[in-house]
LOGUVO-913644 format. One record per residue (C-alpha): z negated, y negated, x; residue number from 1. Coordinates in steps of 0.2 Angstrom, whole numbers, plus 5000, padded with zeros to 4 digits. Example, Ala and Ser with C-alpha at 12.3 -4.5 7.8 and 13.67 -1.06 7.14 Angstrom:
<atoms>
<atom><up>4961</up><north>5022</north><east>5062</east><seq>1</seq></atom>
<atom><up>4964</up><north>5005</north><east>5068</east><seq>2</seq></atom>
</atoms>
This chain:
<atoms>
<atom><up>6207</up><north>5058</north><east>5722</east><seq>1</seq></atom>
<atom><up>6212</up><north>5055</north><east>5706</east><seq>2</seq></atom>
<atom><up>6232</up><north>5059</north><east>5711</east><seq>3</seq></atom>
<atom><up>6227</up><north>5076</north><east>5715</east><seq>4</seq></atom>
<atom><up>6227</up><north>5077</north><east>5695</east><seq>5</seq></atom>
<atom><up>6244</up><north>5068</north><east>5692</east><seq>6</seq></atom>
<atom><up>6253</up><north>5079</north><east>5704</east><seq>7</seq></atom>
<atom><up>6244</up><north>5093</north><east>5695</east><seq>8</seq></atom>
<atom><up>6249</up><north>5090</north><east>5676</east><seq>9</seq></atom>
<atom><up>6266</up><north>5084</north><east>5681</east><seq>10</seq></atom>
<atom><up>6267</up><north>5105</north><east>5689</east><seq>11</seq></atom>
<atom><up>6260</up><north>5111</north><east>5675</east><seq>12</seq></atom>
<atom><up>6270</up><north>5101</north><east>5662</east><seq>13</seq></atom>
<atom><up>6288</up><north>5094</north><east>5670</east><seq>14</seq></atom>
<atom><up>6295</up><north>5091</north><east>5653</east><seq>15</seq></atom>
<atom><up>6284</up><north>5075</north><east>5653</east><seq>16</seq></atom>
<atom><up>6300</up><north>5066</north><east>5665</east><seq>17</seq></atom>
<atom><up>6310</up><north>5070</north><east>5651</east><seq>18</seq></atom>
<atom><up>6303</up><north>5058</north><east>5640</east><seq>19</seq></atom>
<atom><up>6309</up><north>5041</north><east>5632</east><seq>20</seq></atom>
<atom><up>6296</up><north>5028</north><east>5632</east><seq>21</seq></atom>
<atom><up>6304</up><north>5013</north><east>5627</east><seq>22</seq></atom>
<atom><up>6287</up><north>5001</north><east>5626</east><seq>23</seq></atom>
<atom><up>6284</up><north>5004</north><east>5645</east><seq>24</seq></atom>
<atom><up>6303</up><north>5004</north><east>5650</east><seq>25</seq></atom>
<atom><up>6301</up><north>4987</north><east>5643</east><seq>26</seq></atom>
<atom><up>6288</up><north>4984</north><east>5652</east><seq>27</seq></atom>
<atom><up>6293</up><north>4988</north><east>5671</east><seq>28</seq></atom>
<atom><up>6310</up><north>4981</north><east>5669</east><seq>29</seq></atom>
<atom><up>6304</up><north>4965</north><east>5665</east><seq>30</seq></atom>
<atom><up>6291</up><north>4965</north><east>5679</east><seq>31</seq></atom>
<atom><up>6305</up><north>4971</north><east>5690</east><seq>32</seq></atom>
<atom><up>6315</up><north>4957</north><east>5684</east><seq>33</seq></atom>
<atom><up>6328</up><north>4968</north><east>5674</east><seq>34</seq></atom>
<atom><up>6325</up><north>4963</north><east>5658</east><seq>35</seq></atom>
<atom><up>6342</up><north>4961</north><east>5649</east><seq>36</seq></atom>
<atom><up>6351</up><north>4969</north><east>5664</east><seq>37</seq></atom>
<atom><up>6364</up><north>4984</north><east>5662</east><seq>38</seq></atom>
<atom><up>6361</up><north>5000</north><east>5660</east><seq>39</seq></atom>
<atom><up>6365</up><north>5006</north><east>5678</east><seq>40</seq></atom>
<atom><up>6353</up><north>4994</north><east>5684</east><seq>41</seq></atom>
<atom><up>6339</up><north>4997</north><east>5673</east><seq>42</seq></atom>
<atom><up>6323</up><north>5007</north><east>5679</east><seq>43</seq></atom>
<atom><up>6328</up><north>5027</north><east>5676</east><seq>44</seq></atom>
<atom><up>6316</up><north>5036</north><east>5662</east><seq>45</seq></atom>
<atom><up>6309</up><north>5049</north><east>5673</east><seq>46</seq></atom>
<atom><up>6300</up><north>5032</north><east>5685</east><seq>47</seq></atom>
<atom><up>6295</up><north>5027</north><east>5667</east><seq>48</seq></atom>
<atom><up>6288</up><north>5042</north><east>5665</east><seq>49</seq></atom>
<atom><up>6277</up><north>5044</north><east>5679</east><seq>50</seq></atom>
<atom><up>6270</up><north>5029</north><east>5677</east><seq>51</seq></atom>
<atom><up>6264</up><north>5033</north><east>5661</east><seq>52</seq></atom>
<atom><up>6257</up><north>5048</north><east>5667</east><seq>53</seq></atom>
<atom><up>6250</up><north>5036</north><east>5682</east><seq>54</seq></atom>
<atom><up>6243</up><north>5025</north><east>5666</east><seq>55</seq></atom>
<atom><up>6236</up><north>5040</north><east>5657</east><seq>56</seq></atom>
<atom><up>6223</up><north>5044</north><east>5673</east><seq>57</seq></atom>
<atom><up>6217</up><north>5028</north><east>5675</east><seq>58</seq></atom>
<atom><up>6227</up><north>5023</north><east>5688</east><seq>59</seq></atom>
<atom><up>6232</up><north>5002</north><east>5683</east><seq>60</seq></atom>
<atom><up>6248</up><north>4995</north><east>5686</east><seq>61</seq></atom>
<atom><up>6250</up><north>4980</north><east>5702</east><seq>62</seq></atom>
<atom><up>6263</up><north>4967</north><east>5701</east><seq>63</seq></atom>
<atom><up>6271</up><north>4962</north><east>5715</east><seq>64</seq></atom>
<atom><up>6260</up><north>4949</north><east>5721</east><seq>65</seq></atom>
<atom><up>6244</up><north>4957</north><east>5719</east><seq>66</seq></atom>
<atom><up>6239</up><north>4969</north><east>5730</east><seq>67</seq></atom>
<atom><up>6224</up><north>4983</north><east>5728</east><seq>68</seq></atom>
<atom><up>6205</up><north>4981</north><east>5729</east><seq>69</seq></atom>
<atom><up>6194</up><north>4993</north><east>5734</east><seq>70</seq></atom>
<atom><up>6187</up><north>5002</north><east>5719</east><seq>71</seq></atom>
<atom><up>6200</up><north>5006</north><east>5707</east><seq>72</seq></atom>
<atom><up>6215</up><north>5016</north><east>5709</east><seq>73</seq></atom>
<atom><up>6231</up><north>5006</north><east>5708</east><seq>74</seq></atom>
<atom><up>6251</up><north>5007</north><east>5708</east><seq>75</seq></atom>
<atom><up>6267</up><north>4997</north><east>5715</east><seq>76</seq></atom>
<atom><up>6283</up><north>5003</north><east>5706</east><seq>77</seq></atom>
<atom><up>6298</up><north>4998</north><east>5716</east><seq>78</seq></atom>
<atom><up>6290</up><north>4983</north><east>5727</east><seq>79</seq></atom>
<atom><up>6302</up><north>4985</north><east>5740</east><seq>80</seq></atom>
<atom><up>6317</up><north>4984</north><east>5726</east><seq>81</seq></atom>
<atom><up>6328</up><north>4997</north><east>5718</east><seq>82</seq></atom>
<atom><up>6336</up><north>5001</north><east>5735</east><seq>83</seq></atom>
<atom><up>6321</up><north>5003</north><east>5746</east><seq>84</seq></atom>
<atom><up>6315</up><north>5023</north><east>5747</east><seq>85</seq></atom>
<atom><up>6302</up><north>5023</north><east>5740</east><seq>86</seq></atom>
<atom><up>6297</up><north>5022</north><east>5721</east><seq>87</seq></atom>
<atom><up>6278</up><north>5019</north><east>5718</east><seq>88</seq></atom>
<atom><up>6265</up><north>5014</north><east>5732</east><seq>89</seq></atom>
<atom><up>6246</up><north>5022</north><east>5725</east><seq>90</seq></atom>
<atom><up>6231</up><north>5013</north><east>5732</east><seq>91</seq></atom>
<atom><up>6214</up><north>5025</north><east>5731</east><seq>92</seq></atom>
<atom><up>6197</up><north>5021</north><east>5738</east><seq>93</seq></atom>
<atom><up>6191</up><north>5034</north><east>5749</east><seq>94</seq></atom>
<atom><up>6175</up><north>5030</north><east>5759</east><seq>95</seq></atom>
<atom><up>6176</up><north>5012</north><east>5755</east><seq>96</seq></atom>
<atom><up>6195</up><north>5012</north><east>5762</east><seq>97</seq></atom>
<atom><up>6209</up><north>5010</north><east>5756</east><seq>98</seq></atom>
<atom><up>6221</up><north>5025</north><east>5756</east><seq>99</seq></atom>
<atom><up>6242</up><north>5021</north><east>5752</east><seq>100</seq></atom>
<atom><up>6251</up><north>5036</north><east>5746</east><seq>101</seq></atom>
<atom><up>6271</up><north>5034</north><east>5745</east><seq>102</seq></atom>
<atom><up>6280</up><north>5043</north><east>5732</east><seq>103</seq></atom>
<atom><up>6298</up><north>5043</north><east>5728</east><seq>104</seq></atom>
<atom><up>6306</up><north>5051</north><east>5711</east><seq>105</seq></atom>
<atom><up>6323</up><north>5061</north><east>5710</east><seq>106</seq></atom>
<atom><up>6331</up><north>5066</north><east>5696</east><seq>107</seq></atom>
<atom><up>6346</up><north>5077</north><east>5691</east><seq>108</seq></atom>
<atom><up>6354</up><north>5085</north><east>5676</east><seq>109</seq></atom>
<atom><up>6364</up><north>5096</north><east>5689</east><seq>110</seq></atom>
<atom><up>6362</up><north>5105</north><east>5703</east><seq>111</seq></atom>
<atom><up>6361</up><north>5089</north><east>5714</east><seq>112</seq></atom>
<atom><up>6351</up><north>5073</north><east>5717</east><seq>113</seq></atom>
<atom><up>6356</up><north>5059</north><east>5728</east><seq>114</seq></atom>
<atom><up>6346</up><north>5051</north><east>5742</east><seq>115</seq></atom>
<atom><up>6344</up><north>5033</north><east>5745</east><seq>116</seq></atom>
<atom><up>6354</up><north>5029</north><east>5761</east><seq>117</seq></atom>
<atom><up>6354</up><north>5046</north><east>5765</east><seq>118</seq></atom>
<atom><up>6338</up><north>5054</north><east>5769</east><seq>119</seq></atom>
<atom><up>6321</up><north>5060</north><east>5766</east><seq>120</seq></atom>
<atom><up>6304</up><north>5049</north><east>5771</east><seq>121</seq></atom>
<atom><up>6294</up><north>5063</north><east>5781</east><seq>122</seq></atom>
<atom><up>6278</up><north>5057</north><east>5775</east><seq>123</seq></atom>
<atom><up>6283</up><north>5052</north><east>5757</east><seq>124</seq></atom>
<atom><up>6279</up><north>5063</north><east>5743</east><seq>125</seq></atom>
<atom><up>6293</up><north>5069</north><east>5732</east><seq>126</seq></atom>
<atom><up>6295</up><north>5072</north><east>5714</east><seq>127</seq></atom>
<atom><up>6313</up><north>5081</north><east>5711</east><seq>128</seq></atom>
<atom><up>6314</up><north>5087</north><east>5692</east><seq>129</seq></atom>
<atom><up>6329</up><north>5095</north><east>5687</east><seq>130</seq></atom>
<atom><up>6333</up><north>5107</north><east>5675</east><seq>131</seq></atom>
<atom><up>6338</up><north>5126</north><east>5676</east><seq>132</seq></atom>
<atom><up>6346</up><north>5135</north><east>5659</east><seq>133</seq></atom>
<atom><up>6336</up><north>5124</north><east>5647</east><seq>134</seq></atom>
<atom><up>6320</up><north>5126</north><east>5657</east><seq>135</seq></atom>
<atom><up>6312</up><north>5110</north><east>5665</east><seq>136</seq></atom>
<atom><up>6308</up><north>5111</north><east>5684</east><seq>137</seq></atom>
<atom><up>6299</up><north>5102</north><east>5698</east><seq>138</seq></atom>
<atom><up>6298</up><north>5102</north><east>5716</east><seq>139</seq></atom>
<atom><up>6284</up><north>5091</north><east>5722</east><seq>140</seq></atom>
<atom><up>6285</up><north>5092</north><east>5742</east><seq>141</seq></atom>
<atom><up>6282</up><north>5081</north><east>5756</east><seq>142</seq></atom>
<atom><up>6300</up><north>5074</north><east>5764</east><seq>143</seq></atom>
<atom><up>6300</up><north>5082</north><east>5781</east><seq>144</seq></atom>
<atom><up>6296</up><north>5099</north><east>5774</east><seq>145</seq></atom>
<atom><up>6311</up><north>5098</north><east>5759</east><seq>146</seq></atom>
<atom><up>6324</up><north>5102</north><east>5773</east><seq>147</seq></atom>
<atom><up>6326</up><north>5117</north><east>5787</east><seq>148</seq></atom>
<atom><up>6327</up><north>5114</north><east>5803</east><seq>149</seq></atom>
<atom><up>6346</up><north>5114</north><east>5805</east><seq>150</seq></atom>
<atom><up>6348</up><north>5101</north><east>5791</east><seq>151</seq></atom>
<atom><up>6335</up><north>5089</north><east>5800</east><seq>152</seq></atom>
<atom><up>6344</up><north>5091</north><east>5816</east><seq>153</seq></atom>
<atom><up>6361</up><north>5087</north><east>5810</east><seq>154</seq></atom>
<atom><up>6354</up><north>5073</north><east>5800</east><seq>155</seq></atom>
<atom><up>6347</up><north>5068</north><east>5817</east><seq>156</seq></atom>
<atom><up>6366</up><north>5068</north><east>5823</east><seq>157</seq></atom>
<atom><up>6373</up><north>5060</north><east>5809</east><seq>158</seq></atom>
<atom><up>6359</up><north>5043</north><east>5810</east><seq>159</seq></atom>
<atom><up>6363</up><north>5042</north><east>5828</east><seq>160</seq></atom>
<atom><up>6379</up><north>5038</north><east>5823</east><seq>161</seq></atom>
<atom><up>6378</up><north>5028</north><east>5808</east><seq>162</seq></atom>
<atom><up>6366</up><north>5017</north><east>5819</east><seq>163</seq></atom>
<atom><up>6377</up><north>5017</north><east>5832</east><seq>164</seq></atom>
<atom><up>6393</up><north>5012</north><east>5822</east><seq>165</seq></atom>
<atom><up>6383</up><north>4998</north><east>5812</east><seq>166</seq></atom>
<atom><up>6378</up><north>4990</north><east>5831</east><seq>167</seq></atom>
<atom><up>6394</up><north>4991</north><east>5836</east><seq>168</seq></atom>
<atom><up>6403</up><north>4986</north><east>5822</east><seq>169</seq></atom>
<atom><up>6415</up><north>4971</north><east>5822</east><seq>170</seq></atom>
<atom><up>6421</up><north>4958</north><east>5807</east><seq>171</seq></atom>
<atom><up>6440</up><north>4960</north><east>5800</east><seq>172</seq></atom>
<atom><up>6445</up><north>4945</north><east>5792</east><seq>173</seq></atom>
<atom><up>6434</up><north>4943</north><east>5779</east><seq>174</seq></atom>
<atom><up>6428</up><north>4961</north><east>5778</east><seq>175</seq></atom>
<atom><up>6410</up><north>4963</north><east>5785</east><seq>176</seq></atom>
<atom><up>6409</up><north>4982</north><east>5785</east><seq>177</seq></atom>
<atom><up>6393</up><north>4990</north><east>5786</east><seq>178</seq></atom>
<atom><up>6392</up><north>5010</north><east>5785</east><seq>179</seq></atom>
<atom><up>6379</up><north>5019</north><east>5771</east><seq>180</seq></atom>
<atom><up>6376</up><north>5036</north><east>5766</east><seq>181</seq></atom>
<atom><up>6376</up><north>5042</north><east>5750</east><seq>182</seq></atom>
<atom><up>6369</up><north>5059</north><east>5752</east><seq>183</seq></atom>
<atom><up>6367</up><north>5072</north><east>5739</east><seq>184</seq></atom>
<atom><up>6356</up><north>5087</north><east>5741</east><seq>185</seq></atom>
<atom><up>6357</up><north>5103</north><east>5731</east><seq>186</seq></atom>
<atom><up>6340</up><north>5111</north><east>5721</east><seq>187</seq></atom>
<atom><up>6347</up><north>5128</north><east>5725</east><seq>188</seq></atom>
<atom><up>6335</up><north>5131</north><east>5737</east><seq>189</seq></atom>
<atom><up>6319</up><north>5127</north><east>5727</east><seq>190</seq></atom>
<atom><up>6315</up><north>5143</north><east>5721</east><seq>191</seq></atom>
<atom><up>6298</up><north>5147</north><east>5712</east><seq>192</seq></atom>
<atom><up>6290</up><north>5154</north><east>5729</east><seq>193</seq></atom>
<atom><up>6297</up><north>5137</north><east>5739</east><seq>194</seq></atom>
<atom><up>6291</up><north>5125</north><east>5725</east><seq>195</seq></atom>
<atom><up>6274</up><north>5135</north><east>5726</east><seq>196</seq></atom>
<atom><up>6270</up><north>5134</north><east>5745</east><seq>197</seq></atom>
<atom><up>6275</up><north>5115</north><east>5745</east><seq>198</seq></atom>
<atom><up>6264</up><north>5110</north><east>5731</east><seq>199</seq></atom>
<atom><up>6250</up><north>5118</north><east>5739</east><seq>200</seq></atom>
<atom><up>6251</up><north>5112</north><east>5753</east><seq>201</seq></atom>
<atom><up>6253</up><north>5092</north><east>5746</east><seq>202</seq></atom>
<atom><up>6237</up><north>5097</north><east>5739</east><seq>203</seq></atom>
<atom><up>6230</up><north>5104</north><east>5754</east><seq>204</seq></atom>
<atom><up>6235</up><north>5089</north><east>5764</east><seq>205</seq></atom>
<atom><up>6227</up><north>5075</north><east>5748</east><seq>206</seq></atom>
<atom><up>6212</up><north>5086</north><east>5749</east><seq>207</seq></atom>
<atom><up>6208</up><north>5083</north><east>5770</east><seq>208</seq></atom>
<atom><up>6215</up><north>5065</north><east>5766</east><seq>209</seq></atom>
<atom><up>6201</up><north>5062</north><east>5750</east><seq>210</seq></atom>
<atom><up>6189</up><north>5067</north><east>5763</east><seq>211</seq></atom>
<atom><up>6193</up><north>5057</north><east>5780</east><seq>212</seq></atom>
<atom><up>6181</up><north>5045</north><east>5786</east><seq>213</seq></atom>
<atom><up>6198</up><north>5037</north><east>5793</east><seq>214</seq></atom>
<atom><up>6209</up><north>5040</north><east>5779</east><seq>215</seq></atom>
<atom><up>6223</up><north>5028</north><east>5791</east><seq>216</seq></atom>
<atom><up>6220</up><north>5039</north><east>5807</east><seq>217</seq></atom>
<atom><up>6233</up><north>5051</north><east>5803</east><seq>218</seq></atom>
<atom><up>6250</up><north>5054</north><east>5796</east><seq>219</seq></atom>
<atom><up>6255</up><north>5066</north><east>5781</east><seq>220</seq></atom>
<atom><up>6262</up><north>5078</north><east>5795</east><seq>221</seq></atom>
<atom><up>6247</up><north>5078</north><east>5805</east><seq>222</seq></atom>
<atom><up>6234</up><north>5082</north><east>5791</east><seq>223</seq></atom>
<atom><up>6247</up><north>5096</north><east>5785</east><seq>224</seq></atom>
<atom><up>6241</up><north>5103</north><east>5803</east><seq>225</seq></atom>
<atom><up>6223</up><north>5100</north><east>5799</east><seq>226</seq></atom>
<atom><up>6225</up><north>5107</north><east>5781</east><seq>227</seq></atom>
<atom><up>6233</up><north>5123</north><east>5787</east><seq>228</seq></atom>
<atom><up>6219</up><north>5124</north><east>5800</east><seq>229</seq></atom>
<atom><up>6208</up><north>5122</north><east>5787</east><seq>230</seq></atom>
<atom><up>6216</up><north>5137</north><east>5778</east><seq>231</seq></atom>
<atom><up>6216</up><north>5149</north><east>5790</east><seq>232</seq></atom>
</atoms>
């Protein structure tokens, strides 16, 4: 799978999210229909810049109407909008199927990113790039294995109520209140040996993925099973 070799020169190179690409910005924002917009609504460089790595092996862009033929290896950027969770949909053809892989981008030039309503995806791939004293860094790291345990379980208590409260909740006057979460998450915890063990394992679980005769049959989470198997 030709995204095996994305997520590998982005790990070996994470400075290429730091780039400006102006061209392509162009580009995306006017397929996203943000041409002209402002800049807090424009799409951020390091999304910019994965596509162009995205571009750079092979993969070609999808607007979105079109969807992916078997064959060729494609890409979605945004196709939910800007508030959805996820970033890019990639199509690959494996075994004459097509396999969707979800990846969402965070970026931060502190020791924080936010999350989009709050959470991680458990079977989305993320890309958090951040920098520490000068030096550019990346985690790249299936979302239900960013968090420990006794964050996931708190979270779990926290979205019970937010969905609680939001079916619960009653109209003031004119207000329509409607509760969000805006959650940030440190990268103090993404040391060189963390980093390490997620990326492998990402690559272990695209490998048993590249070689399914199902690729549907299973979730990210359950082929990290079959990968560690695997492994062992």
């Amino acid at each position: 799978m030709k995204i095996l070799d994305v997520l590998q020169t982005i790990r070996r190179d994470p400075s290429l999210l730091e780039r400006q690409l102006p061209e392509l910005k162009g580009f995306l924002s006017k397929k996203a229909g943000k041409s002209g917009q402002g800049v807090a609504n424009s799409i951020p460089d390091h999304e910019v810049c994965f596509a162009d790595v995205l571009n750079s092996h092979g993969f070609l862009f999808l607007s979105k109407d079109v969807q992916p033929t078997v064959g060729f290896p494609y890409y979605h950027h945004q196709i939910g909008g800007t508030q959805t969770k996820i970033d890019f949909q990639i199509y690959e053809t494996v075994n004459e199927k097509i396999v969707t892989i979800p990846v969402d981008l965070k970026h931060t030039n502190s020791k924080t990113f936010y999350l989009n309503d709050g959470w991680f995806d458990s079977d989305t791939i993320y890309i958090v790039s951040w920098t520490l004293k000068k030096i550019n860094k990346v985690l790249i790291a299936y979302g239900n294995d960013i968090p420990t345990d006794e964050e996931q379980d708190y979270m779990n208590e926290l979205i019970a109520l937010k969905k609680k409260l939001n079916t619960e909740r009653k109209n003031t006057g004119s207000l329509v209140p409607y509760i969000r979460f805006a959650n940030q998450y440190k990268c103090d915890r993404f040391t060189e040996e963390f980093t390490n063990t997620q990326f492998e394992k990402v690559l272990s679980v695209l490998s048993v993925q590249s070689t399914e005769l199902e690729p549907h049959s299973q979730s990210a989470s359950q082929q990290t099973e079959v990968a560690q198997q695997t492994d062992e």
